[in-house]
KEDO-130130 format. One record per residue (C-alpha): residue in three letters; x, y, z. Coordinates in steps of 0.25 Angstrom, whole numbers. Layout:
NODE:ala:X:Y:Z $
...
This chain:
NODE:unk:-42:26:51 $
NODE:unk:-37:30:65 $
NODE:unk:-34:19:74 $
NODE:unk:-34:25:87 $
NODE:unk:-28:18:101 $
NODE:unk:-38:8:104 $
NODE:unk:-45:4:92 $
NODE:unk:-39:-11:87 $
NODE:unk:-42:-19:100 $
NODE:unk:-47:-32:97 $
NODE:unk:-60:-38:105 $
NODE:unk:-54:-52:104 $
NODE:unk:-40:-57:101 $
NODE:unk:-42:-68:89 $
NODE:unk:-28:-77:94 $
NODE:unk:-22:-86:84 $
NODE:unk:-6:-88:85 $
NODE:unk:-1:-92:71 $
NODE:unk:15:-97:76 $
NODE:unk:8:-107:85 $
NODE:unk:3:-114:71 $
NODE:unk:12:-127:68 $
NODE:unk:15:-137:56 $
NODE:unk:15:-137:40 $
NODE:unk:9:-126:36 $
NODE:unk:-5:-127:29 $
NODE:unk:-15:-118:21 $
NODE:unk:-28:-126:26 $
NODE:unk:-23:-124:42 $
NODE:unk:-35:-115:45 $
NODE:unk:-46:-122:35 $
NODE:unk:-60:-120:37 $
NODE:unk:-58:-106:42 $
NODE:unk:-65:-94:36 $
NODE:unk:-57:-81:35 $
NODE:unk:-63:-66:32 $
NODE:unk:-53:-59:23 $
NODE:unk:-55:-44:20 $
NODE:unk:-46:-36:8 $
NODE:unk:-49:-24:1 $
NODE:unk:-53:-23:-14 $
NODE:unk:-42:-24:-21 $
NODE:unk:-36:-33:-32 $
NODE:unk:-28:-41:-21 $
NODE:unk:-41:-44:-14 $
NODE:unk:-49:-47:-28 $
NODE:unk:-36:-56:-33 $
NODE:unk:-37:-64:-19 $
NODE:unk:-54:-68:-19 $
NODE:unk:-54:-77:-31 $
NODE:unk:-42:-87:-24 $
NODE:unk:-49:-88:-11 $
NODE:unk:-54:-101:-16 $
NODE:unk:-41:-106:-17 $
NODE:unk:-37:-101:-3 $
NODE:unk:-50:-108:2 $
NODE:unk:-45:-120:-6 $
NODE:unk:-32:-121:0 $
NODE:unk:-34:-116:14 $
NODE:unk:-49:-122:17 $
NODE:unk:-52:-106:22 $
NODE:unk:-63:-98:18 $
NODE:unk:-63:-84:15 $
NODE:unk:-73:-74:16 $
NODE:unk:-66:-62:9 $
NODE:unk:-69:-47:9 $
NODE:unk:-66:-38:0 $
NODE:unk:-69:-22:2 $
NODE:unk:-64:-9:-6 $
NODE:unk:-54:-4:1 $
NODE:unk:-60:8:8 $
NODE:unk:-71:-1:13 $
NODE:unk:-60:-12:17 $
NODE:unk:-51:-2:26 $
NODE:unk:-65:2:34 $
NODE:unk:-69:-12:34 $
NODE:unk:-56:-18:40 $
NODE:unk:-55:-8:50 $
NODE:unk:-68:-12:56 $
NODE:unk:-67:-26:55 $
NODE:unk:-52:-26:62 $
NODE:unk:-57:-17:73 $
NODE:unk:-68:-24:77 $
NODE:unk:-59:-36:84 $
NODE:unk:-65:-46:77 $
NODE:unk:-62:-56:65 $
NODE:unk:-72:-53:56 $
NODE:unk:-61:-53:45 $
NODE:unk:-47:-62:46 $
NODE:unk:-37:-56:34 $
NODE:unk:-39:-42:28 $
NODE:unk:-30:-33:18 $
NODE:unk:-23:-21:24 $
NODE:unk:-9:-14:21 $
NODE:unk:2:-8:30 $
NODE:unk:-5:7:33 $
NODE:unk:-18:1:37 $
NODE:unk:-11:-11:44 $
NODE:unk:-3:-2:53 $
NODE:unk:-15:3:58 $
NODE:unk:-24:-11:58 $
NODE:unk:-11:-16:67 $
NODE:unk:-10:-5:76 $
NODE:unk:-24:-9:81 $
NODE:unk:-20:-23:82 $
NODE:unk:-30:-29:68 $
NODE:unk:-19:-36:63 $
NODE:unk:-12:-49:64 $
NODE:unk:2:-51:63 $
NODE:unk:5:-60:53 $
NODE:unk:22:-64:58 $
NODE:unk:18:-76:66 $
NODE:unk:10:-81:53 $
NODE:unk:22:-79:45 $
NODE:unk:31:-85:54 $
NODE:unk:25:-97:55 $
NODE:unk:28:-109:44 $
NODE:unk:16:-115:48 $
NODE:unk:7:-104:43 $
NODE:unk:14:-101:31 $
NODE:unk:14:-107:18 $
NODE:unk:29:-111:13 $
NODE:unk:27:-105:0 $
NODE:unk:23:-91:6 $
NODE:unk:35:-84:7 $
NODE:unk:35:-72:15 $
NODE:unk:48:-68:9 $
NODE:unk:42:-67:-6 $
NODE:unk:34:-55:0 $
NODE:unk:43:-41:-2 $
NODE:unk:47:-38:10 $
NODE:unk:42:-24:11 $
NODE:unk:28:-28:9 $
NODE:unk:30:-37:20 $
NODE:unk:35:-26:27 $
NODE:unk:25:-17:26 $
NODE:unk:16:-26:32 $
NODE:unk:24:-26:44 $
NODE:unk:23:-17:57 $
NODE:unk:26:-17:72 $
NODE:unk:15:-7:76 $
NODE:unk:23:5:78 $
NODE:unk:21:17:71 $
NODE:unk:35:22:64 $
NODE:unk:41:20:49 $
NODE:unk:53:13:57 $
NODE:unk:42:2:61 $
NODE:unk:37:-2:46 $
NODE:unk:42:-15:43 $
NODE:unk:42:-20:58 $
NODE:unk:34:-29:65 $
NODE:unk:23:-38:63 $
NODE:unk:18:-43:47 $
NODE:unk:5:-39:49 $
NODE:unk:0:-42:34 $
NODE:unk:6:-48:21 $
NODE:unk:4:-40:8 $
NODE:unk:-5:-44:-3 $
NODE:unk:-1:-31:-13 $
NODE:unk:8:-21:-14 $
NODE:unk:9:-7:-19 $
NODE:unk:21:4:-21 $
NODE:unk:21:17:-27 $
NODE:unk:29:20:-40 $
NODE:unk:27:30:-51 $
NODE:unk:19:28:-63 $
NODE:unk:21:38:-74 $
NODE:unk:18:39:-88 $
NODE:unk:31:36:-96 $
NODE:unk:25:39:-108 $
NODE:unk:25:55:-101 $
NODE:unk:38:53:-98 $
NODE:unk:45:50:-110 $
NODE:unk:37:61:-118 $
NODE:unk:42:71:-108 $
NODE:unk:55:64:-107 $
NODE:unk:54:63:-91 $
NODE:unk:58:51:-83 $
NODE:unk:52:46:-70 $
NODE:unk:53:54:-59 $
NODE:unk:66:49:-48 $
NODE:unk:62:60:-38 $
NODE:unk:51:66:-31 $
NODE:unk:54:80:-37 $
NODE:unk:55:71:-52 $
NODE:unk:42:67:-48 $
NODE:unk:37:80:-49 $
NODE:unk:44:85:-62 $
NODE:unk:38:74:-67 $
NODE:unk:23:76:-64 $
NODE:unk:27:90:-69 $
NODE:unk:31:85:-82 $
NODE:unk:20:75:-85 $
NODE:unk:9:86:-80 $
NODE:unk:5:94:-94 $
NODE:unk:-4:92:-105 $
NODE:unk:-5:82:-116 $
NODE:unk:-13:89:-128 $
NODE:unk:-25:95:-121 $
NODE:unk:-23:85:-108 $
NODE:unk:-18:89:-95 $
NODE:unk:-8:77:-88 $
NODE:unk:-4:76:-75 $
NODE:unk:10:73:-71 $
NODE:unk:6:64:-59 $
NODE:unk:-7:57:-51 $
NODE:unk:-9:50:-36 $
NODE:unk:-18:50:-24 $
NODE:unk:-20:61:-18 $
NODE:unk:-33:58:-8 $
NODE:unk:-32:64:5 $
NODE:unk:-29:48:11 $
NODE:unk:-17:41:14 $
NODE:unk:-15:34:0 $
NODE:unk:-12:47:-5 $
NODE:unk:0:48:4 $
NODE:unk:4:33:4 $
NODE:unk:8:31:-10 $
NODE:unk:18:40:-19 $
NODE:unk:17:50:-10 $
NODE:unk:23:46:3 $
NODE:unk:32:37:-6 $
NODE:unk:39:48:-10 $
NODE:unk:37:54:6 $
NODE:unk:46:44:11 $
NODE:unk:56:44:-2 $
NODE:unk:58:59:4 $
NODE:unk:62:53:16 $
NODE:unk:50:56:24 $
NODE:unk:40:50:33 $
NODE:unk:26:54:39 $
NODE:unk:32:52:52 $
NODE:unk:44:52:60 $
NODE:unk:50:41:70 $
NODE:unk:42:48:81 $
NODE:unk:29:48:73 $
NODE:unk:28:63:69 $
NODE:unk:24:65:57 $
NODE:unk:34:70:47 $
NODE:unk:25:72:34 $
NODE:unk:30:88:36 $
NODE:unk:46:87:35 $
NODE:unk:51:95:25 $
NODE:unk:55:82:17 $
NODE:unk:42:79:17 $
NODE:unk:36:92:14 $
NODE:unk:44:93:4 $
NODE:unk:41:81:-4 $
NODE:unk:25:82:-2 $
NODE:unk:26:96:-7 $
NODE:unk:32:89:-20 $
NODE:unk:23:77:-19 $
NODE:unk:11:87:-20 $
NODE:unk:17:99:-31 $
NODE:unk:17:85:-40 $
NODE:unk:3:83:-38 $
NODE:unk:-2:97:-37 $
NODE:unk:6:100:-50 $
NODE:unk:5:87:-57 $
NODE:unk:-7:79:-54 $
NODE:unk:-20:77:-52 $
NODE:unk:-31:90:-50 $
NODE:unk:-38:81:-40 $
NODE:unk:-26:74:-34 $
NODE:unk:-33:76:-19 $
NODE:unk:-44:65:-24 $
NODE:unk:-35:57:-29 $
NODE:unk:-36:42:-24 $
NODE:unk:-27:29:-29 $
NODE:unk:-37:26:-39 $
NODE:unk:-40:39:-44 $
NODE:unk:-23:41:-47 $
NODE:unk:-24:28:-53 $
NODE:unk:-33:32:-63 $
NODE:unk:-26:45:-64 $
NODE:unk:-13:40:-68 $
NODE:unk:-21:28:-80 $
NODE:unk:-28:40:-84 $
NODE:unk:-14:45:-92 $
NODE:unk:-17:58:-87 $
NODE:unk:-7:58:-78 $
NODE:unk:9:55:-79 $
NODE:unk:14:48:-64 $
NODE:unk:9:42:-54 $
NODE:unk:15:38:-40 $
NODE:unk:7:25:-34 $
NODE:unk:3:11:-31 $
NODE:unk:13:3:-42 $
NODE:unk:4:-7:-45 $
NODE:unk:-5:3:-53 $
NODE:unk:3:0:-65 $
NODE:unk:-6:-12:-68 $
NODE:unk:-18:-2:-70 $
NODE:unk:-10:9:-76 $
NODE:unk:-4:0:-86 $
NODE:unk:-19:-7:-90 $
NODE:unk:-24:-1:-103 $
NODE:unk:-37:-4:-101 $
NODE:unk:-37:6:-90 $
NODE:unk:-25:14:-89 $
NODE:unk:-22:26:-101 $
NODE:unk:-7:26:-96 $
NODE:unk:-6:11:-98 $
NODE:unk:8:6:-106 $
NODE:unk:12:22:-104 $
NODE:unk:19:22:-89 $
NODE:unk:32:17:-83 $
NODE:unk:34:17:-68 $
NODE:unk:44:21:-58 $
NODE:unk:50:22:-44 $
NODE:unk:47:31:-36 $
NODE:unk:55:44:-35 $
NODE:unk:65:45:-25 $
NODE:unk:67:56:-14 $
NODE:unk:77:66:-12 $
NODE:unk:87:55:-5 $
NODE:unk:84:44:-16 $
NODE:unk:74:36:-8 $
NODE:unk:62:30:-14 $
NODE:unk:51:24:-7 $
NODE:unk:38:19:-11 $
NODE:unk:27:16:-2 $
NODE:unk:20:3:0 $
NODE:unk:5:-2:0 $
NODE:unk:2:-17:2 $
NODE:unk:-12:-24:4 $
NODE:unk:-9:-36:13 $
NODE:unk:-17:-46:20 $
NODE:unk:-19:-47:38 $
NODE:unk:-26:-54:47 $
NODE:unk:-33:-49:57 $
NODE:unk:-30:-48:70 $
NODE:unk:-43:-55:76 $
NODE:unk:-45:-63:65 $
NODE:unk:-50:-78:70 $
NODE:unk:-45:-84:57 $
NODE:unk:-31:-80:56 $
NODE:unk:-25:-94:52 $
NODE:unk:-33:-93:41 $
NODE:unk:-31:-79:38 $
NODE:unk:-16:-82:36 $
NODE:unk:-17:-93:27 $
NODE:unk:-27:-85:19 $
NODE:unk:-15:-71:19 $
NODE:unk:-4:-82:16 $
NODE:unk:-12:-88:5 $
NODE:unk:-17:-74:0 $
NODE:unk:-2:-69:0 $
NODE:unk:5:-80:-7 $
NODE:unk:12:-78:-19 $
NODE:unk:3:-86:-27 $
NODE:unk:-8:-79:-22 $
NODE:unk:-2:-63:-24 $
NODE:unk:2:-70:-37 $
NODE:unk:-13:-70:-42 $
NODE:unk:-16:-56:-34 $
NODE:unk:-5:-48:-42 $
NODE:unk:-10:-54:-56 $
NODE:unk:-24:-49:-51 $
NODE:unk:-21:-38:-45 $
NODE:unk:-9:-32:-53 $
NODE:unk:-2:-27:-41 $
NODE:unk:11:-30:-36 $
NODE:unk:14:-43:-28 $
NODE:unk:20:-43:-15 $
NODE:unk:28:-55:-18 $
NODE:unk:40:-55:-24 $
NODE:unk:35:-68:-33 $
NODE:unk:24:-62:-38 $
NODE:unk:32:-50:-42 $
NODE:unk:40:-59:-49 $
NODE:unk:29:-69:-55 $
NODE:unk:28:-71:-70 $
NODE:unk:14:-68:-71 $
NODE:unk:16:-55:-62 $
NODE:unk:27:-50:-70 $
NODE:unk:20:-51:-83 $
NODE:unk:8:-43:-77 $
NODE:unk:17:-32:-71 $
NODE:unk:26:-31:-85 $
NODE:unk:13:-24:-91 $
NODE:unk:15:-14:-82 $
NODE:unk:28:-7:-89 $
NODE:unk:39:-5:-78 $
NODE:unk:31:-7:-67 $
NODE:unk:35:-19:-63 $
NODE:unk:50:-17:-61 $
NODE:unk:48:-4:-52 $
NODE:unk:37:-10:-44 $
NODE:unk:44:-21:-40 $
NODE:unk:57:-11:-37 $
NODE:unk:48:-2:-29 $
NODE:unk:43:-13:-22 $
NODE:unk:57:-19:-19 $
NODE:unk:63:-7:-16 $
NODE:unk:56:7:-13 $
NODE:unk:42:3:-8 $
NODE:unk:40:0:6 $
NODE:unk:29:7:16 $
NODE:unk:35:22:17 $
NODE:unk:23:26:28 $
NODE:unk:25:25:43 $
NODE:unk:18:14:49 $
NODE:unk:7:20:60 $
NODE:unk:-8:17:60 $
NODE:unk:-13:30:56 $
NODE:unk:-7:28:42 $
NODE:unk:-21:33:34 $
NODE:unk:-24:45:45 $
NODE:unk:-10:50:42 $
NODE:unk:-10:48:27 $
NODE:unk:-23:55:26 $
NODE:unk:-18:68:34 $
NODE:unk:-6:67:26 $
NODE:unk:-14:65:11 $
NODE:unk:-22:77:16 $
NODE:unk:-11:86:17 $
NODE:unk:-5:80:3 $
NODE:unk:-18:87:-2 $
NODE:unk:-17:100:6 $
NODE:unk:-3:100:0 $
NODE:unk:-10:99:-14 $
NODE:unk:-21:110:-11 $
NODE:unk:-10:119:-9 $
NODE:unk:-5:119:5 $
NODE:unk:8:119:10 $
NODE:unk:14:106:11 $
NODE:unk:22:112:22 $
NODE:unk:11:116:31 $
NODE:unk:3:104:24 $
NODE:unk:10:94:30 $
NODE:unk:14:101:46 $
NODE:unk:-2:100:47 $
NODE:unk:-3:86:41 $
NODE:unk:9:83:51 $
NODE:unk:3:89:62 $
NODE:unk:-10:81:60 $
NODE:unk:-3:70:58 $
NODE:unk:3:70:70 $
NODE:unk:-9:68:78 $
NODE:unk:-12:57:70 $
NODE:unk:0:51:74 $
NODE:unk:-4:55:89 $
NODE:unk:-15:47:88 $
NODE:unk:-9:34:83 $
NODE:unk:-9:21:93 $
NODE:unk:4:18:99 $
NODE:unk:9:5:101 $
């Protein structure tokens, strides 16, 4: 979705100043009031509706909740937000779609909330968040990697997901192969692990390839920046092209050309998923909190068979995994937006992401959920995974794309050239057209 100069100006300015709000702080200051809260499907969302009672219970506010799949719920928002108005008060969005909600002013900024020990709870704690979650919520409006992290908190997170590698360990022993520390290892590794079992053809490695921006966004442009590169430059020039760049796409895609799926360019999230449960294939690089469905029996043939890893490094050593979070905003000309926050405090507590990660199986983004009893004992099912999650998460996983409100235009443009890549162009001359494409894109995004 393109948001062009112009579109975002609201018909009416909904004010409320939350620092002019005085004494103790109290979860029933905005009683009586009814809020309309819009998530996407997702077990976040399903953990959340059968509290709401409690919430009611201890803040006297009704909520009317709203919960759409998640290609309905991106068209949904975007016309409820645009319209001006308040028909819904707290909504779920991340940082690439917030960049662009923000840019055409949907969002309100949540500092002076959290700066105020009127409206916030004492046992809250901000500081148990992990910083870069946090972080990634954060933005000044101004397109550049140096402005990530800057700025105003626009949402707080509810989940999060890195990107580390999955691979069957059982494979690896037999053909006496370790996990793979480098980019070039992770090729010589699919390569191993692609042959056949009796009469049964195995690939070495599975992952989306859809022409979308997921397809870029995950373990692809986590290795992209372990390369040292970016998709644009300090001047906003698109640099998918470099030969730093060019180079490591064109071993990105000789992995999935020579060692993955026939029908990679159809491949979504889910498709992958099943891919990689199916025990047809050896690694995969993706959303870490996956281990919970690879490692059910019922489900998954792999289950009790995999270990999982770090990412690999580039050719200076530097890891990095991108970062995903679903997180909770108010919007903008929302009329409720006292309530709205009791309801983001209450719904982000540690108690309550507490109930959400046992419901979900997904990683908290609290550091006392991590370390709950009850959330240990779930994650220990999951073979290794616990222990290099939380590392990636602590130390290699932080948003690697550039923050600029035309993030989906630019991953498609670039996921398509990925593809072209994989039919068997160039990537050279791929990727100078995708550039140059690109580029007008860029051309085209709002200035501040």
């Amino acid at each position: 979705v393109l948001f062009l100069h112009g579109c975002g100006k609201k018909k009416s300015e909904v004010t409320f100043q939350p620092d002019t709000i005085t004494g103790a702080f109290a979860w029933d200051r905005a009683s009586g009031q009814t809020i309309k809260v819009n998530l996407n499907k997702h077990p976040f969302s399903e953990s959340l509706a059968p509290q709401l009672k409690e919430f009611t219970a201890l803040t006297g506010i009704q909520v009317e909740l709203n919960i759409l799949s998640e290609e309905e719920y991106r068209d949904k928002m975007i016309v409820e937000l645009s319209s001006g108005g308040g028909s819904v008060d707290i909504f779920m969005t991340g940082p690439y779609t917030t960049w662009s909600y923000v840019k055409a002013n949907w969002v309100e900024p949540l500092d002076a909330y959290l700066k105020n020990p009127s409206l916030m709870s004492p046992d809250y704690k901000l500081d148990d968040f992990y910083p870069t979650l946090l972080e990634a919520n954060r933005w000044n409006g101004l397109k550049g990697y140096q402005n990530y992290g800057q700025g105003s908190q626009w949402s707080i997170p509810v989940m999060v997901e890195t990107y580390i590698l999955a691979y069957r360990k059982d494979w690896a022993d037999e053909l006496k192969i370790t996990p793979p520390k480098t980019y070039p290892e992770f090729y010589r590794f699919a390569k191993a692990m692609t042959r056949k079992i009796g009469n049964e053809q195995v690939f070495g490695v599975t992952g989306r390839g859809l022409g979308t921006w997921p397809t870029i966004a995950t373990g692809f442009v986590s290795g992209f920046k372990s390369y040292g590169c970016s998709e644009f430059n300090e001047r906003m020039e698109c640099t998918i092209n470099t030969q730093a760049a060019v180079d490591y796409t064109a071993l990105w895609m000789k992995t999935i050309k020579e060692c993955g799926p026939m029908a990679w360019t159809s491949n979504t999230w889910y498709d992958a998923k099943e891919q990689f449960e199916s025990g047809r294939f050896g690694m995969i690089f993706d959303c870490d909190f996956f281990a919970s469905s690879y490692e059910n029996p019922q489900k998954s043939r792999v289950a009790g068979k995999l270990a999982f890893a770090l990412p690999p490094a580039g050719p200076e050593g530097a890891i990095y995994s991108n970062i995903w979070t679903w997180a909770l905003s108010i919007n903008r000309n929302s009329g409720q937006k006292l309530a709205s926050w009791l309801f983001i405090q209450w719904a982000t507590s540690s108690q309550q992401l507490k109930k959400a990660s046992l419901a979900g199986n997904w990683n908290p983004v609290r550091k006392s959920v991590w370390d709950d009893p009850e959330v240990k004992t779930l994650m220990n099912r999951w073979g290794n995974y616990r222990e290099v999650g939380e590392q990636n998460l602590q130390k290699d996983a932080r948003v690697v794309l550039t923050p600029q409100p035309q993030v989906s235009a630019v991953g498609d443009g670039w996921a398509q050239a990925l593809q072209e890549i994989w039919s068997g162009g160039d990537p050279k001359r791929v990727l100078d057209k995708a550039a140059e494409d690109i580029n007008r894109i860029a051309e085209r995004m709002e200035t501040k």
